[in-house]
KEVEXBA-9338 format. One record per residue (C-alpha): x, y, z; residue number from 1. Coordinates in steps of 0.05 Angstrom, whole numbers, plus 5000, padded with zeros to 4 digits. Each point is the difference from the previous one (the first is absolute). Example, Ala and Ser with C-alpha at 12.3 -4.5 7.8 and 13.67 -1.06 7.14 Angstrom:
VOMAR     u     v     w  num
VOMAR  5246  4910  5156    1
VOMAR  5027  5069  4987    2
//
This chain:
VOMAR     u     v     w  num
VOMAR  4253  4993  4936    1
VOMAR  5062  5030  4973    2
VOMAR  5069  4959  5016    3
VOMAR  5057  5060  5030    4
VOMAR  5038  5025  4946    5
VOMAR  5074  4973  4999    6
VOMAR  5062  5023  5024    7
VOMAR  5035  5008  4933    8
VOMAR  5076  4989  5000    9
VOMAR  5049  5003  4957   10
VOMAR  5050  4940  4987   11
VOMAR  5071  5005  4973   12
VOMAR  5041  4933  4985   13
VOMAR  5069  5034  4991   14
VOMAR  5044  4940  4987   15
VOMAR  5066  4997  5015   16
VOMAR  5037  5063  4996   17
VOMAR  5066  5030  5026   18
VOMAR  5007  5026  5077   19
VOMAR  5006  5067  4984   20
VOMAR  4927  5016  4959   21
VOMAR  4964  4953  5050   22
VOMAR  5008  5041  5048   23
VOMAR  4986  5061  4944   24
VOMAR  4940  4970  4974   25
VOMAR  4977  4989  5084   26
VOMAR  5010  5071  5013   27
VOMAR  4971  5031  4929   28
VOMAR  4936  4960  5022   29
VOMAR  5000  5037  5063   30
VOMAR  5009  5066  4970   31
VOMAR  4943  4985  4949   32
VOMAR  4953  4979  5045   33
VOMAR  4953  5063  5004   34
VOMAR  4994  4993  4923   35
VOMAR  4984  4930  4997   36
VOMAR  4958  5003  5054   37
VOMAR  4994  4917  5010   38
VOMAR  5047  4956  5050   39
VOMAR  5053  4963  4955   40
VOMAR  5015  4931  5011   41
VOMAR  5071  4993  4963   42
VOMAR  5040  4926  4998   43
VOMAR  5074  4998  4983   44
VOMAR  5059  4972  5003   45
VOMAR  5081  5007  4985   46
VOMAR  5044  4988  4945   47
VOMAR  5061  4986  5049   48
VOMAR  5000  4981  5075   49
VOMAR  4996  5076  5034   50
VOMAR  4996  5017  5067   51
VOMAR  4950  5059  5011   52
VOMAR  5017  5038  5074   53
VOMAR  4951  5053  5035   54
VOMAR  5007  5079  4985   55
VOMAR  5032  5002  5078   56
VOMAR  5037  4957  5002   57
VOMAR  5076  5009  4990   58
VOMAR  5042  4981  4949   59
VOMAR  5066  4973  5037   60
VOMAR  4956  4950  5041   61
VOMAR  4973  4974  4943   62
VOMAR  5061  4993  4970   63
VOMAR  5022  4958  5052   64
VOMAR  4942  4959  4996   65
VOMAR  4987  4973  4933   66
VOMAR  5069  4998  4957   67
VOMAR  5004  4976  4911   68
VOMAR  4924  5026  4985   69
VOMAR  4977  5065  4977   70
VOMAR  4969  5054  5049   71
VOMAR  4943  5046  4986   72
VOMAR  4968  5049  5061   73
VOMAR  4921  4993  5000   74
VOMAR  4952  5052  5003   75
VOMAR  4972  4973  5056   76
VOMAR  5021  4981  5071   77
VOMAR  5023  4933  5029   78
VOMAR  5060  4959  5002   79
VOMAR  5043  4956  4949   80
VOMAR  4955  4963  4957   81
VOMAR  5045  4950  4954   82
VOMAR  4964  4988  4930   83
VOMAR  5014  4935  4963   84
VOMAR  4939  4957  4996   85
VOMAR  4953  5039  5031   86
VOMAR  4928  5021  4980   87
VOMAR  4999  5073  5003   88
VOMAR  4949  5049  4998   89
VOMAR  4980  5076  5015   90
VOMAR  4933  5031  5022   91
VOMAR  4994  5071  4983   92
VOMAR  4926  5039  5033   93
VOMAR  4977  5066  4977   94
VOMAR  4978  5045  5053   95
VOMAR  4932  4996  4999   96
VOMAR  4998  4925  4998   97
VOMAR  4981  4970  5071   98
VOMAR  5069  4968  5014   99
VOMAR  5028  5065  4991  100
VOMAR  4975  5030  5077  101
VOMAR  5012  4923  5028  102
VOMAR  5063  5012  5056  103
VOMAR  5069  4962  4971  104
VOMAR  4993  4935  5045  105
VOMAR  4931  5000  4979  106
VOMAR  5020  5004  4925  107
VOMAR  5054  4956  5019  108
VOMAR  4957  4942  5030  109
VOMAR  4946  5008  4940  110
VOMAR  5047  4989  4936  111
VOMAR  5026  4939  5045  112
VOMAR  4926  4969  5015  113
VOMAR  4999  4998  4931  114
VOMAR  5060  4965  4998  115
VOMAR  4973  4956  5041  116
VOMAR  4943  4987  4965  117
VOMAR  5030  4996  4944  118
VOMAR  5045  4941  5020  119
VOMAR  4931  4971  5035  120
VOMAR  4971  4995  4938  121
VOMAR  5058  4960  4965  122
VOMAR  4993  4951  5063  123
VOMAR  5063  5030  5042  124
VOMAR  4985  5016  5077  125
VOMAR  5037  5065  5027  126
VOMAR  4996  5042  5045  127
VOMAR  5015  5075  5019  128
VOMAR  5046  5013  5050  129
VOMAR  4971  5026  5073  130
VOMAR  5071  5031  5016  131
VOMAR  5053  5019  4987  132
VOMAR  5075  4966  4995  133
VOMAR  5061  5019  4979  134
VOMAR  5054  4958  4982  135
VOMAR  5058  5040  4957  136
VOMAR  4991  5083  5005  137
VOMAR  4978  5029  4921  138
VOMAR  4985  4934  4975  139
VOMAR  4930  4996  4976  140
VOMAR  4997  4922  4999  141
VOMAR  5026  4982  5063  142
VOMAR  4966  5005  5053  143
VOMAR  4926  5039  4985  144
VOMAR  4955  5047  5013  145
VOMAR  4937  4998  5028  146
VOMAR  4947  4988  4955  147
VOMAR  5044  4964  4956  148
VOMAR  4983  4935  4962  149
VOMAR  5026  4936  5030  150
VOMAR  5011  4919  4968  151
VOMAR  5010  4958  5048  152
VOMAR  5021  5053  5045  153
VOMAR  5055  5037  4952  154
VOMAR  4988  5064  4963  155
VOMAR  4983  4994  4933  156
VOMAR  4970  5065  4979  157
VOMAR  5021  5073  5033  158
VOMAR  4986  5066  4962  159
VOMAR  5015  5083  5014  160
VOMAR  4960  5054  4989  161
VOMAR  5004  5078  4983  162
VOMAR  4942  5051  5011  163
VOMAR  5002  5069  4961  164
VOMAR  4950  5053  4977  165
VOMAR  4990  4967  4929  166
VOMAR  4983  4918  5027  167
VOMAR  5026  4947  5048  168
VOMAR  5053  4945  4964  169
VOMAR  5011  4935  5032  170
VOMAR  5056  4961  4969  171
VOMAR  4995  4929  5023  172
VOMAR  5040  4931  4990  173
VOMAR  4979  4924  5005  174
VOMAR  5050  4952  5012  175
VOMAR  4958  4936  4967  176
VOMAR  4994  4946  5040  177
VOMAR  4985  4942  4993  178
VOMAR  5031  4992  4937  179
VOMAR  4959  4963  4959  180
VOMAR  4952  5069  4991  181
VOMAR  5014  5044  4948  182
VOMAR  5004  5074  4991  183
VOMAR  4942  5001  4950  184
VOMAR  4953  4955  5049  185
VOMAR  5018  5050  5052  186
VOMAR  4983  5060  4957  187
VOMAR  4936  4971  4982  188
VOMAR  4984  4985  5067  189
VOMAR  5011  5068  5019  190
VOMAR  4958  5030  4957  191
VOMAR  4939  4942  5009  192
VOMAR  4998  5023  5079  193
VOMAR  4991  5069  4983  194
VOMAR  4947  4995  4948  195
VOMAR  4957  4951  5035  196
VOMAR  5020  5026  5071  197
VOMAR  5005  5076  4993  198
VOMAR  4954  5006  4942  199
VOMAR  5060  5018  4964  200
VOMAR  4998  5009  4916  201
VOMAR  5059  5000  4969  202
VOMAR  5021  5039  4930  203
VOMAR  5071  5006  4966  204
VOMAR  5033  5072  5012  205
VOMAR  4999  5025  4939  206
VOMAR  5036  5067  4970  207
VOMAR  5066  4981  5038  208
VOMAR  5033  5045  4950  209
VOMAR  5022  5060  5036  210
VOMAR  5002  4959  5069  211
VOMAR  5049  4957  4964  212
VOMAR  5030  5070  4978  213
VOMAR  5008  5018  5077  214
VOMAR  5028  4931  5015  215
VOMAR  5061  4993  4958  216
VOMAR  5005  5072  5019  217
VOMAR  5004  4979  5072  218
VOMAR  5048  4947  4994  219
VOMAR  5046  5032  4951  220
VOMAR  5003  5066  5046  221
VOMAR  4992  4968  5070  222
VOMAR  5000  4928  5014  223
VOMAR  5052  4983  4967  224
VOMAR  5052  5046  5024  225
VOMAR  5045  4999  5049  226
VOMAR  4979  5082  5035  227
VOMAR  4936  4961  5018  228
VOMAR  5014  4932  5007  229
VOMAR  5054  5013  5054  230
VOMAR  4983  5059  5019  231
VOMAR  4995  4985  5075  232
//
């Protein structure tokens, strides 16, 4: 009997790279979607602690929120997600991939089971949160959201989405705890829970040229100025 054929995604290990084309590269991803046809897994990080803020959310309250770092608005929803040593990472769906149709707390909950299961398989217990609290208005790390992942009751991973004709982007952080793990354990472990779990097979996106095009495109013309950044 023949095995299922695997889910193919693609995997993108960006590095660190400057507030501005991360969240480029994020939304050229989602724009390309249709024409690479295969959910992106994409891990990254900053060159500088950043502070990323949802698309509506306003500018003055963040301002008065988070002072001396700089500020860059997400494509994406959510609140005030400070980025220093966290593990970040984006999920971008095409639309004929099954996730794509899922409703948002139901994408929501699945990128943080695997989360879970992620941590699981490093030997950390969490759990996902069955409500919701809030602590500080905006902030993405206090308080949570349902559905969120939880260490010894305290958020440690929250993430936003955006759904649009070309793909569904969910832009996700991990605040790493306990410390003695390590942001390449954690990516591994990632990508061992979807392979053996979800009968996932992973490949290395490839002919990034004019997405990488698009990007600095993005960030040169967009996220990094100030019409869009504080435009509300």
């Amino acid at each position: 009997m023949k095995s299922a054929p695997a889910d193919v995604w693609l995997q993108l290990d960006s590095g660190p790279c400057d507030c501005a084309f991360n969240m480029a590269l994020d939304e050229a991803l989602l724009e390309f979607a249709p024409e690479t046809n295969h959910p992106v897994l994409r891990f990254y990080g900053w060159m500088q602690p950043v502070a990323s803020f949802g698309y509506f959310q306003h500018i003055a309250d963040i301002e008065r929120a988070t002072q001396l770092r700089l500020l860059v608005r997400r494509p994406t929803g959510g609140g005030l997600v400070p980025h220093d040593a966290d593990w970040t990472y984006s999920v971008v769906i095409p639309p004929r991939h099954s996730w794509y149709v899922l409703r948002a707390n139901e994408s929501y909950e699945r990128v943080h089971r695997w989360i879970q299961s992620a941590f699981a398989h490093l030997g950390v217990a969490t759990e996902l949160a069955q409500f919701c609290r809030k602590e500080i208005p905006g902030q993405c790390f206090a308080g949570y959201e349902k559905s969120d992942v939880l260490w010894l009751g305290r958020k440690i991973a929250g993430a936003a989405q955006r759904r649009t004709k070309t793909g569904l982007l969910i832009q996700g952080s991990v605040q790493p705890q306990p410390q003695s793990l390590t942001r390449g354990q954690w990516q591994e472990a990632m990508r061992h829970v979807a392979e053996f779990g979800w009968a996932v097979a992973f490949e290395v996106l490839a002919g990034t040229g004019p997405l990488l095009d698009r990007a600095h495109e993005l960030a040169s013309k967009k996220f990094s100025r100030d019409e869009y950044n504080r435009r509300r």
